[in-house]
PDB file of N, CA, C and O in Angstrom:
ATOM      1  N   UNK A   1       0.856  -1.175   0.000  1.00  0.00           N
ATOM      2  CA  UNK A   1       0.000   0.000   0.000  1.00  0.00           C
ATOM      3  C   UNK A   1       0.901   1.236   0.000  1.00  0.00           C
ATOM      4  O   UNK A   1       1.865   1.328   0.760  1.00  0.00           O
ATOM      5  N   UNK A   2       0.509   2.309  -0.994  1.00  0.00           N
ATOM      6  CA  UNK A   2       1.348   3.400  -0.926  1.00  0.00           C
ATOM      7  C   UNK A   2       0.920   4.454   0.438  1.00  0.00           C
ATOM      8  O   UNK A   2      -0.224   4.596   0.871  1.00  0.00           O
ATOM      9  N   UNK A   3       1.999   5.040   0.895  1.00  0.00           N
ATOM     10  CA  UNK A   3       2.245   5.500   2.209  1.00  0.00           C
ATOM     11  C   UNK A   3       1.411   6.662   1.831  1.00  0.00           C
ATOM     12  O   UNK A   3       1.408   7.416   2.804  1.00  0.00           O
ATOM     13  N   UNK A   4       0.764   7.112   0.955  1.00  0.00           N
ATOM     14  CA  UNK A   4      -0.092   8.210   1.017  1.00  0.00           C
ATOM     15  C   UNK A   4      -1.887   7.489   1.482  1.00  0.00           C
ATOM     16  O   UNK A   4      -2.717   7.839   2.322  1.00  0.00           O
ATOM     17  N   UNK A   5      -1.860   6.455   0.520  1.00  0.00           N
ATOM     18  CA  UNK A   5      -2.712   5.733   0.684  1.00  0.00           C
ATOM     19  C   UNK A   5      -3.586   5.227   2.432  1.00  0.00           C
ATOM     20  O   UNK A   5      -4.645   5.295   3.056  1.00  0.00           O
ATOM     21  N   UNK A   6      -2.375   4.800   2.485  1.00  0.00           N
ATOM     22  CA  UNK A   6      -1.562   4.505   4.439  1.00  0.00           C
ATOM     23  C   UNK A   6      -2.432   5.830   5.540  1.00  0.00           C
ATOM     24  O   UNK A   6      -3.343   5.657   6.349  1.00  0.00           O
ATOM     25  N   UNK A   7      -1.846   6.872   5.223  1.00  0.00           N
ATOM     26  CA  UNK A   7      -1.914   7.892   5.848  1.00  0.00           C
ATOM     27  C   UNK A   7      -3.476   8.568   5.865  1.00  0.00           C
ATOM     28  O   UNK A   7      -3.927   9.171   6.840  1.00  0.00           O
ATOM     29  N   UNK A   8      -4.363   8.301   4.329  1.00  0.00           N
ATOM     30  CA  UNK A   8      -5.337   8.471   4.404  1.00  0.00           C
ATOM     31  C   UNK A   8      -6.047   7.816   4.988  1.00  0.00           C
ATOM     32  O   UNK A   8      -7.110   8.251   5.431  1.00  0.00           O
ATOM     33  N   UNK A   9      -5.600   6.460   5.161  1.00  0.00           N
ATOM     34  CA  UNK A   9      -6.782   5.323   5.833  1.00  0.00           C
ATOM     35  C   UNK A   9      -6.427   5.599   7.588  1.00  0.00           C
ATOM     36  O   UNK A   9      -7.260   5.590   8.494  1.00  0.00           O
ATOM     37  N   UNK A  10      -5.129   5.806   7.694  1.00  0.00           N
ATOM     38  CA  UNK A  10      -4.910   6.209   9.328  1.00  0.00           C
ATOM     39  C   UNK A  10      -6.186   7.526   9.314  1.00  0.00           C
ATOM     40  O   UNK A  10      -7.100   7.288  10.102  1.00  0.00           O
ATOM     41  N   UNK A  11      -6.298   8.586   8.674  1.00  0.00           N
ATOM     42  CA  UNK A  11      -7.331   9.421   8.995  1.00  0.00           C
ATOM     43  C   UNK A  11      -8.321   9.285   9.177  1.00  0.00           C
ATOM     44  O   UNK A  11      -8.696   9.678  10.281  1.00  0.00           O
ATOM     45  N   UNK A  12      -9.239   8.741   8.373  1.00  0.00           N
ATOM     46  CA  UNK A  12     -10.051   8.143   8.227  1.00  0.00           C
ATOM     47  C   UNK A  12     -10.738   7.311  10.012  1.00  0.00           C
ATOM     48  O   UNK A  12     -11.701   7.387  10.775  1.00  0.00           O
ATOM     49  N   UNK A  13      -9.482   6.614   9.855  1.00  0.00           N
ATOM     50  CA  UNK A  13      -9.582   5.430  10.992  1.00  0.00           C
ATOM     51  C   UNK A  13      -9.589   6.577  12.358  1.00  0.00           C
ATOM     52  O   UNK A  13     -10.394   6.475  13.284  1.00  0.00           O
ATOM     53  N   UNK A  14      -8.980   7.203  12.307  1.00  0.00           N
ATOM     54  CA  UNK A  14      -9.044   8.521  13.567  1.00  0.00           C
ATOM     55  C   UNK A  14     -10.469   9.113  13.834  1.00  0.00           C
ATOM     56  O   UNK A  14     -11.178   9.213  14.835  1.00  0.00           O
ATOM     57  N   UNK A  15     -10.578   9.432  12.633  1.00  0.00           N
ATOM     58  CA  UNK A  15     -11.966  10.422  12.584  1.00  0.00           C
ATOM     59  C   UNK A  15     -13.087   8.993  12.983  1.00  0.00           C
ATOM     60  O   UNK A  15     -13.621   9.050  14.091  1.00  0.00           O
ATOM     61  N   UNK A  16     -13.370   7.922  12.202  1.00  0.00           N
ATOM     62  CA  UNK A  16     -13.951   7.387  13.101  1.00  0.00           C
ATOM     63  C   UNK A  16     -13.936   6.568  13.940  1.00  0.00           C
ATOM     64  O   UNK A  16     -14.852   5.766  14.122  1.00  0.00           O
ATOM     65  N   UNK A  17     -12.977   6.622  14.543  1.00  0.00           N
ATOM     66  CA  UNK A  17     -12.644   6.585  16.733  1.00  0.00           C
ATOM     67  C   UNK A  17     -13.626   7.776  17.349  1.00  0.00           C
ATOM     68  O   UNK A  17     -14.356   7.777  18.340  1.00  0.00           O
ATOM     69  N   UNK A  18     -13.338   8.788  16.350  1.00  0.00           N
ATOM     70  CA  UNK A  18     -14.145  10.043  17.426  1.00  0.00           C
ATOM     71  C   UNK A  18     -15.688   9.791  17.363  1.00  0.00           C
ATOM     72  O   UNK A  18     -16.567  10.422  17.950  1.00  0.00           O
ATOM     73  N   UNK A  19     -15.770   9.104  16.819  1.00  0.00           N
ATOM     74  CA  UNK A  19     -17.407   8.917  16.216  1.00  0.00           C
ATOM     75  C   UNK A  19     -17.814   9.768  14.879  1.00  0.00           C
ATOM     76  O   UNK A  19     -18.933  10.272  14.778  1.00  0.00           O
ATOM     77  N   UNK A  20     -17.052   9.859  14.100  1.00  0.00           N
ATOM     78  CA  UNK A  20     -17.445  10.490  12.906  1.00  0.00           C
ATOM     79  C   UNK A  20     -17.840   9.642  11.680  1.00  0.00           C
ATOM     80  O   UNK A  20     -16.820   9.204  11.148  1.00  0.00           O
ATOM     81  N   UNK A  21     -18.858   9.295  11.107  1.00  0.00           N
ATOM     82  CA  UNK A  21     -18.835   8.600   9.657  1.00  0.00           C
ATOM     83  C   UNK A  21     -17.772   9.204   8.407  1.00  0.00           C
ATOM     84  O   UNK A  21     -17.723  10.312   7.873  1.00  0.00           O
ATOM     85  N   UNK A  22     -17.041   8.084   8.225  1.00  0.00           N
ATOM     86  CA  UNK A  22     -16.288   8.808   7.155  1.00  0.00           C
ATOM     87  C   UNK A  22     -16.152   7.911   5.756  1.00  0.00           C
ATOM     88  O   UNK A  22     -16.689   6.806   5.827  1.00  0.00           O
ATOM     89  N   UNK A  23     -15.654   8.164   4.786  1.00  0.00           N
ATOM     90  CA  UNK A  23     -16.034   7.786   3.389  1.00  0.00           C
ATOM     91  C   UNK A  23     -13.977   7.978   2.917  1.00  0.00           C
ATOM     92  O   UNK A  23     -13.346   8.853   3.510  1.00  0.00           O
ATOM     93  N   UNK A  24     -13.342   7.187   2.004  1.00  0.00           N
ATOM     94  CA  UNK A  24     -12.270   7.572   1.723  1.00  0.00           C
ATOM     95  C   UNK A  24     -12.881   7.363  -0.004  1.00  0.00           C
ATOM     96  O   UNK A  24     -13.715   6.584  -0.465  1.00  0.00           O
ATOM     97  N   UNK A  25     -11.953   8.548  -0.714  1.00  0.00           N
ATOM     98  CA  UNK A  25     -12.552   8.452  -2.060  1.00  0.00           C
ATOM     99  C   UNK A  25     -10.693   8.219  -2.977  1.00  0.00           C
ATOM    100  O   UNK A  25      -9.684   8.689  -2.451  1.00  0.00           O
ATOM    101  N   UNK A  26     -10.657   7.619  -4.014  1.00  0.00           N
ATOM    102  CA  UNK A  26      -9.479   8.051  -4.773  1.00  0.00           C
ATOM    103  C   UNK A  26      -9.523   8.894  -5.542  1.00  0.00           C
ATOM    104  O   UNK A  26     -10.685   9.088  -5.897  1.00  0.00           O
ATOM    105  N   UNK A  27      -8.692   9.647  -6.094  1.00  0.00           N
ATOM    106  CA  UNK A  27      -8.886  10.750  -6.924  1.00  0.00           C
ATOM    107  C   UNK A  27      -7.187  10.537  -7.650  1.00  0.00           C
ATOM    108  O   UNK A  27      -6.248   9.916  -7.150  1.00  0.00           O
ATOM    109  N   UNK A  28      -7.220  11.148  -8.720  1.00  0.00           N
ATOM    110  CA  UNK A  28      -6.018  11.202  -9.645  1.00  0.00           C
ATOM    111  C   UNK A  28      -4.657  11.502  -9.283  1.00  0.00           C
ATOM    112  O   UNK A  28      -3.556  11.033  -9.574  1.00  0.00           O
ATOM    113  N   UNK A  29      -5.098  12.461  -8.535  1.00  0.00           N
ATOM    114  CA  UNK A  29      -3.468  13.155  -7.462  1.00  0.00           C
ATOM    115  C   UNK A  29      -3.599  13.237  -5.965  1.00  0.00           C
ATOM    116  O   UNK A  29      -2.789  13.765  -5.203  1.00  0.00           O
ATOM    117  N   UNK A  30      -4.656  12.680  -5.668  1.00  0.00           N
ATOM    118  CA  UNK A  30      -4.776  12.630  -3.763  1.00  0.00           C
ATOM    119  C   UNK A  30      -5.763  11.795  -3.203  1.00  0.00           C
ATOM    120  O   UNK A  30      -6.701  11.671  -3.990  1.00  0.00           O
ATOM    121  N   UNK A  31      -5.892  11.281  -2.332  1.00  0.00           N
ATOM    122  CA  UNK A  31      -6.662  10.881  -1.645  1.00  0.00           C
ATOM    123  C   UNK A  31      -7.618  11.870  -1.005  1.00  0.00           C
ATOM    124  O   UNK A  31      -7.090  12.976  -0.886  1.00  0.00           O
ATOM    125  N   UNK A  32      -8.516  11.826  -0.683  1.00  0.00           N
ATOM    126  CA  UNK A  32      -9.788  12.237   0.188  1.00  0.00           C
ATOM    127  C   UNK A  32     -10.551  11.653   1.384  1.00  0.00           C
ATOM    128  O   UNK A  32     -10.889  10.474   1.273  1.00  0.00           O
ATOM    129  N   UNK A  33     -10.798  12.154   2.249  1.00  0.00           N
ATOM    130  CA  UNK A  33     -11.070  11.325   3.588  1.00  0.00           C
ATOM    131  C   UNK A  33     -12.674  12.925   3.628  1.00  0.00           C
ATOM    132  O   UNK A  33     -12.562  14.148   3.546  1.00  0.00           O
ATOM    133  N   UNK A  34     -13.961  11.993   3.790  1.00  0.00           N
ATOM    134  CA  UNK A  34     -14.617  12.854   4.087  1.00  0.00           C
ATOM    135  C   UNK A  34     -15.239  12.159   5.141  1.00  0.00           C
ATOM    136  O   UNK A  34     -15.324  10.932   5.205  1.00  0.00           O
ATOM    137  N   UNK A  35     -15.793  13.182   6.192  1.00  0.00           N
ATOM    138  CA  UNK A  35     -16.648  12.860   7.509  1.00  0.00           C
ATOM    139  C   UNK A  35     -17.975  13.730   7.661  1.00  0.00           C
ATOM    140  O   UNK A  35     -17.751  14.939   7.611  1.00  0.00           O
ATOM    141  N   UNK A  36     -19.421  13.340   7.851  1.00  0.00           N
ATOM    142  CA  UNK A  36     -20.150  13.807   8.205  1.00  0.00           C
ATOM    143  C   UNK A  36     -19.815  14.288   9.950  1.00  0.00           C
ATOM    144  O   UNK A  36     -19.231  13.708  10.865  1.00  0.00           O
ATOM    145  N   UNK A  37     -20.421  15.460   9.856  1.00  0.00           N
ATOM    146  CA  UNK A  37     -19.800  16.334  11.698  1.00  0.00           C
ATOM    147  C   UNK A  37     -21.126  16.696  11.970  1.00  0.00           C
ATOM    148  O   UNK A  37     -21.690  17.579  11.324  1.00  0.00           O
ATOM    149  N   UNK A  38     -21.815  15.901  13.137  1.00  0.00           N
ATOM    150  CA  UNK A  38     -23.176  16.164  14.076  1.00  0.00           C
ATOM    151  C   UNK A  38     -22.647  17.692  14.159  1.00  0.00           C
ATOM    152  O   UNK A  38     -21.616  18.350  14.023  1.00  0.00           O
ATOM    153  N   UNK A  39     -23.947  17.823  14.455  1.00  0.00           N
ATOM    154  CA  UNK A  39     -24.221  19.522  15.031  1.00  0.00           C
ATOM    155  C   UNK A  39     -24.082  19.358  16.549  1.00  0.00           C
ATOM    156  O   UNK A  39     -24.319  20.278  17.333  1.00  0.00           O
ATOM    157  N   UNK A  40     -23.912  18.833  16.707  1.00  0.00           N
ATOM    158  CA  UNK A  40     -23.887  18.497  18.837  1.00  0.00           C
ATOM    159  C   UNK A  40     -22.494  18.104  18.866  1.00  0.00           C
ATOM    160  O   UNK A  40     -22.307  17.784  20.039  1.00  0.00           O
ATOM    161  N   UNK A  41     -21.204  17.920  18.105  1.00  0.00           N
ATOM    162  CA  UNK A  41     -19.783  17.840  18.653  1.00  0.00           C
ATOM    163  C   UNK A  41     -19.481  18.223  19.527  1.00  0.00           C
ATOM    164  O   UNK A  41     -19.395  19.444  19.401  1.00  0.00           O
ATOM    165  N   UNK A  42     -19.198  17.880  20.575  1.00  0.00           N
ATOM    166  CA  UNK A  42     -18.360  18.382  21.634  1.00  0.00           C
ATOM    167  C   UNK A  42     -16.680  18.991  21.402  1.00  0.00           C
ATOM    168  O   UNK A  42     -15.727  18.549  20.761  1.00  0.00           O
ATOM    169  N   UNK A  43     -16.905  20.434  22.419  1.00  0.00           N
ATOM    170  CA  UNK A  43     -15.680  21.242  22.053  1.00  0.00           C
ATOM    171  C   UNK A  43     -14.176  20.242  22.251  1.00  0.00           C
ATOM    172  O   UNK A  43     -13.189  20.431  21.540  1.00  0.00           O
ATOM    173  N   UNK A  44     -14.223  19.396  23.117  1.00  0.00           N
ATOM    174  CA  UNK A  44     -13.443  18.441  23.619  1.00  0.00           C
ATOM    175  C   UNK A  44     -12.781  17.702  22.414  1.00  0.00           C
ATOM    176  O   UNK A  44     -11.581  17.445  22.318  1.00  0.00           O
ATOM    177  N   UNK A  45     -14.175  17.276  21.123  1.00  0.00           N
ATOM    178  CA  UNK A  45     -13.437  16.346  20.530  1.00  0.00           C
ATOM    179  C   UNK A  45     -13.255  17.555  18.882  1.00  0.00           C
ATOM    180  O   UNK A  45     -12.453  17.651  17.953  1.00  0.00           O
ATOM    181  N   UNK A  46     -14.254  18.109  19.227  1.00  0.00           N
ATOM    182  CA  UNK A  46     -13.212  19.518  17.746  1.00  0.00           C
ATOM    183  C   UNK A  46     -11.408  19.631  18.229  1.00  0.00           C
ATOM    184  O   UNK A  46     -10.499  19.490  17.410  1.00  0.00           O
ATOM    185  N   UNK A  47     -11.268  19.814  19.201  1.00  0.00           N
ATOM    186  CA  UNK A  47      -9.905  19.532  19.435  1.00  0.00           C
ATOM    187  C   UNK A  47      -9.158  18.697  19.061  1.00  0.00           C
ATOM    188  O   UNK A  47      -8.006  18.966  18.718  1.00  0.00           O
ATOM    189  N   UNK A  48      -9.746  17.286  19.046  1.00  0.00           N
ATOM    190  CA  UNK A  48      -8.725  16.314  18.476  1.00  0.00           C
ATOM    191  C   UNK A  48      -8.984  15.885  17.452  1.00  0.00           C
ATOM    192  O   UNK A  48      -8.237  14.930  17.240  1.00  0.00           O
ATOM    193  N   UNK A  49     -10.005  16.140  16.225  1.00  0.00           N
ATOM    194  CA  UNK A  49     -10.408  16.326  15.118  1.00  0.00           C
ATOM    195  C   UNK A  49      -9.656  17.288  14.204  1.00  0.00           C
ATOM    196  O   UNK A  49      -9.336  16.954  13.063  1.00  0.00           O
ATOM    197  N   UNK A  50      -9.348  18.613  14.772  1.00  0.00           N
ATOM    198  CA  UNK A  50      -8.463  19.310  14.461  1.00  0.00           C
ATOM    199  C   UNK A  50      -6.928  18.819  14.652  1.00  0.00           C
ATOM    200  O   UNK A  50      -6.058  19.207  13.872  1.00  0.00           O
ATOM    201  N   UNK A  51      -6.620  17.881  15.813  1.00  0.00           N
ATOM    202  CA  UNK A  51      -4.859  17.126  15.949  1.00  0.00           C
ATOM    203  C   UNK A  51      -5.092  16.578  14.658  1.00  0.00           C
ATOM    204  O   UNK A  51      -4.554  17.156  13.713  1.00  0.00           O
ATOM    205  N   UNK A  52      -5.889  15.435  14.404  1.00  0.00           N
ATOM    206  CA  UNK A  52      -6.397  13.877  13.107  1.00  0.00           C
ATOM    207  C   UNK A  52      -6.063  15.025  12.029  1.00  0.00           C
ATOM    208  O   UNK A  52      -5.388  14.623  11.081  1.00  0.00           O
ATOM    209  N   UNK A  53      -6.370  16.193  12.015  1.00  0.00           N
ATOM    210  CA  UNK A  53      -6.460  16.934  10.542  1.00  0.00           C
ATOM    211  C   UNK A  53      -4.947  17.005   9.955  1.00  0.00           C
ATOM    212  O   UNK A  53      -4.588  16.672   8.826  1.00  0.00           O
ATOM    213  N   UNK A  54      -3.978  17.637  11.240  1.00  0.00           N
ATOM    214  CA  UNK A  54      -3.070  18.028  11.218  1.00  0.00           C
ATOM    215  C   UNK A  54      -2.028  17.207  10.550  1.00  0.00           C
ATOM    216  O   UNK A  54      -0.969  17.716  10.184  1.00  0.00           O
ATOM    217  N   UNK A  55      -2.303  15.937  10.380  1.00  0.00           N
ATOM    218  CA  UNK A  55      -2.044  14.631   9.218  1.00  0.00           C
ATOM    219  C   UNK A  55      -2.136  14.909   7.878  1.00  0.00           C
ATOM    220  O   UNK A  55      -1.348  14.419   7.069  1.00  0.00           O
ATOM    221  N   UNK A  56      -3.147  15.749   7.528  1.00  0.00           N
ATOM    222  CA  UNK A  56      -3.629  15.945   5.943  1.00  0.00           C
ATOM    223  C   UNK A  56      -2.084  16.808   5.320  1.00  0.00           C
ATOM    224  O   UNK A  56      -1.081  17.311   5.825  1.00  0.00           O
ATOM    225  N   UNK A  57      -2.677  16.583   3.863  1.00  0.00           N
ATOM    226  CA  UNK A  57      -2.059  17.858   3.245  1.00  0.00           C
ATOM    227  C   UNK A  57      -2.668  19.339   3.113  1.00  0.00           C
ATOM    228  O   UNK A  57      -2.117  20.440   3.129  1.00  0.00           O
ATOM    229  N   UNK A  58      -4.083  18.932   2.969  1.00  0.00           N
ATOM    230  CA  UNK A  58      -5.001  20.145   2.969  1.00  0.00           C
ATOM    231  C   UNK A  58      -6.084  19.477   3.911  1.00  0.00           C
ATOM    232  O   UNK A  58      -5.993  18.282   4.192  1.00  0.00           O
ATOM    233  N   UNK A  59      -7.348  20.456   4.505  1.00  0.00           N
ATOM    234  CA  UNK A  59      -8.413  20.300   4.897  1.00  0.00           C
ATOM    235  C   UNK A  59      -9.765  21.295   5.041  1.00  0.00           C
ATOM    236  O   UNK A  59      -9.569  22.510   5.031  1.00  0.00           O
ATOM    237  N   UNK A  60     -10.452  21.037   5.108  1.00  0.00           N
ATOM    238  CA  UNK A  60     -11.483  21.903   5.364  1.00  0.00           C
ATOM    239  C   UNK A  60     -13.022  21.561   6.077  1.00  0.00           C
ATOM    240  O   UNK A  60     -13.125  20.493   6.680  1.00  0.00           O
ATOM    241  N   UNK A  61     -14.043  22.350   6.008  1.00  0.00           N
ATOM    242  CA  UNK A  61     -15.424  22.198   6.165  1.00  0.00           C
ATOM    243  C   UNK A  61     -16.146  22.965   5.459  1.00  0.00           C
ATOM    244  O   UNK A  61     -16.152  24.169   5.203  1.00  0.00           O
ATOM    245  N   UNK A  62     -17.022  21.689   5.062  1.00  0.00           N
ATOM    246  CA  UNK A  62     -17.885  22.123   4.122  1.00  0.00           C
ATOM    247  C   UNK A  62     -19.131  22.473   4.999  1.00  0.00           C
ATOM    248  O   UNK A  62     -19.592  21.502   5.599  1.00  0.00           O
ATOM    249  N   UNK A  63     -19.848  23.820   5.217  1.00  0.00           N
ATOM    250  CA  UNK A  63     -21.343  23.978   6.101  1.00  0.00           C
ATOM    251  C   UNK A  63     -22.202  24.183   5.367  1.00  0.00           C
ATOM    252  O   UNK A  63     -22.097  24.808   4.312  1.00  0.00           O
ATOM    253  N   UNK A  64     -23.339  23.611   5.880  1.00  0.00           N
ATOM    254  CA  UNK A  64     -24.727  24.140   4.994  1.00  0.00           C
ATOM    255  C   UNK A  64     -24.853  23.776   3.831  1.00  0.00           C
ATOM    256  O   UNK A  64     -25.535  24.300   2.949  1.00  0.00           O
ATOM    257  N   UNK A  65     -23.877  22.409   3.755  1.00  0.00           N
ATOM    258  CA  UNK A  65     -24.470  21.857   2.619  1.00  0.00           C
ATOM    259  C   UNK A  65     -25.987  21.094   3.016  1.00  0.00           C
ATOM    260  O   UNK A  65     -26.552  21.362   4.076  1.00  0.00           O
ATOM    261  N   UNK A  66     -26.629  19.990   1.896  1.00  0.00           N
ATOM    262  CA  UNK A  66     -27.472  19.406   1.408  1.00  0.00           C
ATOM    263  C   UNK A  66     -27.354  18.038   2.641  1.00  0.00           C
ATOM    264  O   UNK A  66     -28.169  17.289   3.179  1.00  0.00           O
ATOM    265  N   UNK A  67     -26.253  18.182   2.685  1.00  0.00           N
ATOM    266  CA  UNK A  67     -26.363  16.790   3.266  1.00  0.00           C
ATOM    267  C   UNK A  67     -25.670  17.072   5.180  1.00  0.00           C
ATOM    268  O   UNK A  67     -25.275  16.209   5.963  1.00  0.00           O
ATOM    269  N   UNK A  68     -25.757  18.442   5.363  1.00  0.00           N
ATOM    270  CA  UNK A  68     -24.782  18.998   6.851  1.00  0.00           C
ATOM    271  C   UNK A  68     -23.998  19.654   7.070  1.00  0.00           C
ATOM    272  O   UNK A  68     -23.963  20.744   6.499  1.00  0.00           O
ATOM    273  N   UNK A  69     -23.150  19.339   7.865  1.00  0.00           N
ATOM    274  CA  UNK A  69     -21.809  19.753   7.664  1.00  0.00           C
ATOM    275  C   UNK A  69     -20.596  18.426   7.011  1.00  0.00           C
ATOM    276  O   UNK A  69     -20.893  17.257   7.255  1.00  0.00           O
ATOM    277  N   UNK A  70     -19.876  18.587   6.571  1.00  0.00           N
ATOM    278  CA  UNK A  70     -19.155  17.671   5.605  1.00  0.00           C
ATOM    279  C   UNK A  70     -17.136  18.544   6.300  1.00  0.00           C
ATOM    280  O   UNK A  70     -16.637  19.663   6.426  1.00  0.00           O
ATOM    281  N   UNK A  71     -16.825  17.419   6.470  1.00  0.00           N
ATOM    282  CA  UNK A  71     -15.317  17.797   7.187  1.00  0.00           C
ATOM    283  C   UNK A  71     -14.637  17.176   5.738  1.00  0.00           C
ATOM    284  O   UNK A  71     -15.196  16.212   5.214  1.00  0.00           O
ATOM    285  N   UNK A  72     -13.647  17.654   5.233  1.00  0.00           N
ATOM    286  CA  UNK A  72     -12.406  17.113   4.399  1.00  0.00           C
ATOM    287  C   UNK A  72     -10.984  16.946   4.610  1.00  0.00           C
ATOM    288  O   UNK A  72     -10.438  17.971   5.016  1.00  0.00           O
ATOM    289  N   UNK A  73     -10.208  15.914   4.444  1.00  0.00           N
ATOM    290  CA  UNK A  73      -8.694  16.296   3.586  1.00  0.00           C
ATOM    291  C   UNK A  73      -8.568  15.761   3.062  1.00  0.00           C
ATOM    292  O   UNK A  73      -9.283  14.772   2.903  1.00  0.00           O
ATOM    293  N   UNK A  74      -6.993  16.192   2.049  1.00  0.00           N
ATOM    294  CA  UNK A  74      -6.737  15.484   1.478  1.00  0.00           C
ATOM    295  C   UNK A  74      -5.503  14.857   1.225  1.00  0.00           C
ATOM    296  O   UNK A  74      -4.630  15.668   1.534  1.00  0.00           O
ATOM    297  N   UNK A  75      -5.112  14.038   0.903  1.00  0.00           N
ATOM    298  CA  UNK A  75      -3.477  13.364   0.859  1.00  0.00           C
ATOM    299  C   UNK A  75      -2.741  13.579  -0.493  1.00  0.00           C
ATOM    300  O   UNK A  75      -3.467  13.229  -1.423  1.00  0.00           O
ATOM    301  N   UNK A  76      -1.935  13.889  -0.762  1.00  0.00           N
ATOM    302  CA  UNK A  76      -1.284  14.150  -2.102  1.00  0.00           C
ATOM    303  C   UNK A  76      -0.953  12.591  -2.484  1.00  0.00           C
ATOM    304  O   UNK A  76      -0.704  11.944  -1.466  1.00  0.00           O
ATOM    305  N   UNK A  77      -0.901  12.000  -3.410  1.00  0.00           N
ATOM    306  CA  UNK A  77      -0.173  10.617  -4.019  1.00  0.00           C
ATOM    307  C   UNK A  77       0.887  10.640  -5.028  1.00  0.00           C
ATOM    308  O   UNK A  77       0.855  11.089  -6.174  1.00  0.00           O
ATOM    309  N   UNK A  78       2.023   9.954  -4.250  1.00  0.00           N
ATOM    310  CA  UNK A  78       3.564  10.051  -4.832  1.00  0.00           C
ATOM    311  C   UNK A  78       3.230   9.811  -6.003  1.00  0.00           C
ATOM    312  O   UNK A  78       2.156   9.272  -6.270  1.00  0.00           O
ATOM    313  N   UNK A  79       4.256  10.241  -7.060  1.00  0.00           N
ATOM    314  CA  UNK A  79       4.292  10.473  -8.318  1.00  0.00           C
ATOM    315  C   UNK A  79       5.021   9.019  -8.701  1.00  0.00           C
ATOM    316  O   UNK A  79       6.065   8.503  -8.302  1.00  0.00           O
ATOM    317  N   UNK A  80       3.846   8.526  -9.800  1.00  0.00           N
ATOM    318  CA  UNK A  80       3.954   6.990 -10.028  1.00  0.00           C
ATOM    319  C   UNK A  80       3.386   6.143  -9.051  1.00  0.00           C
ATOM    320  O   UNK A  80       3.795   4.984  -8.976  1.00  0.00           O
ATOM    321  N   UNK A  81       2.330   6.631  -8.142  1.00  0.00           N
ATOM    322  CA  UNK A  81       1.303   6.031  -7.255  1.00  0.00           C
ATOM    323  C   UNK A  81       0.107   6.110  -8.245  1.00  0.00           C
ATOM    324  O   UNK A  81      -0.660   5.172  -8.031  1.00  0.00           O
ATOM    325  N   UNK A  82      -0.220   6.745  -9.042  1.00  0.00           N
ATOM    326  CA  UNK A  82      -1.596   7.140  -9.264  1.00  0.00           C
ATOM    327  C   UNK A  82      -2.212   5.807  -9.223  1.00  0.00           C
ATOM    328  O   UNK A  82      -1.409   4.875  -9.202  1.00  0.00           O
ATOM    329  N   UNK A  83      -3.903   5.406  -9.201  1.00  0.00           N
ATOM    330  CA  UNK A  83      -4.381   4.834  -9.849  1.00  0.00           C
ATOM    331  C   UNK A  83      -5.563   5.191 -11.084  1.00  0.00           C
ATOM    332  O   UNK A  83      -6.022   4.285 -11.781  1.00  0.00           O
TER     333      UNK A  83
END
């Protein structure tokens, strides 16, 4: 397994320890780790949701979408990883 690959599924696997549903997607040049985020999070675990992030290459939140709030990152994939 490529170590970007690795790193996304460690996120993933973090986010749901905290109790988050999460989804890993492939994409051409990165991985993606998305999590649906209850509206009732506790400030306690935004804290260590924000450490789990600190893993990514990028991240964000998506609010007020269709479907909630939607948490992201993403992992870059070494060159000659693609699939």
């Amino acid at each position: 397994m490529p170590a970007s690959e690795a790193r996304a599924d460690d996120l993933a696997a973090r986010l749901s320890a905290l109790g988050l549903t999460t989804r890993v997607k492939q994409h051409a040049t990165y991985t993606s780790v998305e999590a649906e985020v209850p509206e009732t999070l506790p400030d306690g675990t935004w804290r260590e949701v924000l450490e789990v992030l600190t893993g990514a290459d990028r991240f964000g939140l998506i609010a007020g979408s269709s479907t909630g709030r939607i948490l992201w990152a993403a992992v870059r994939k070494e060159a000659g990883s693609q699939r």
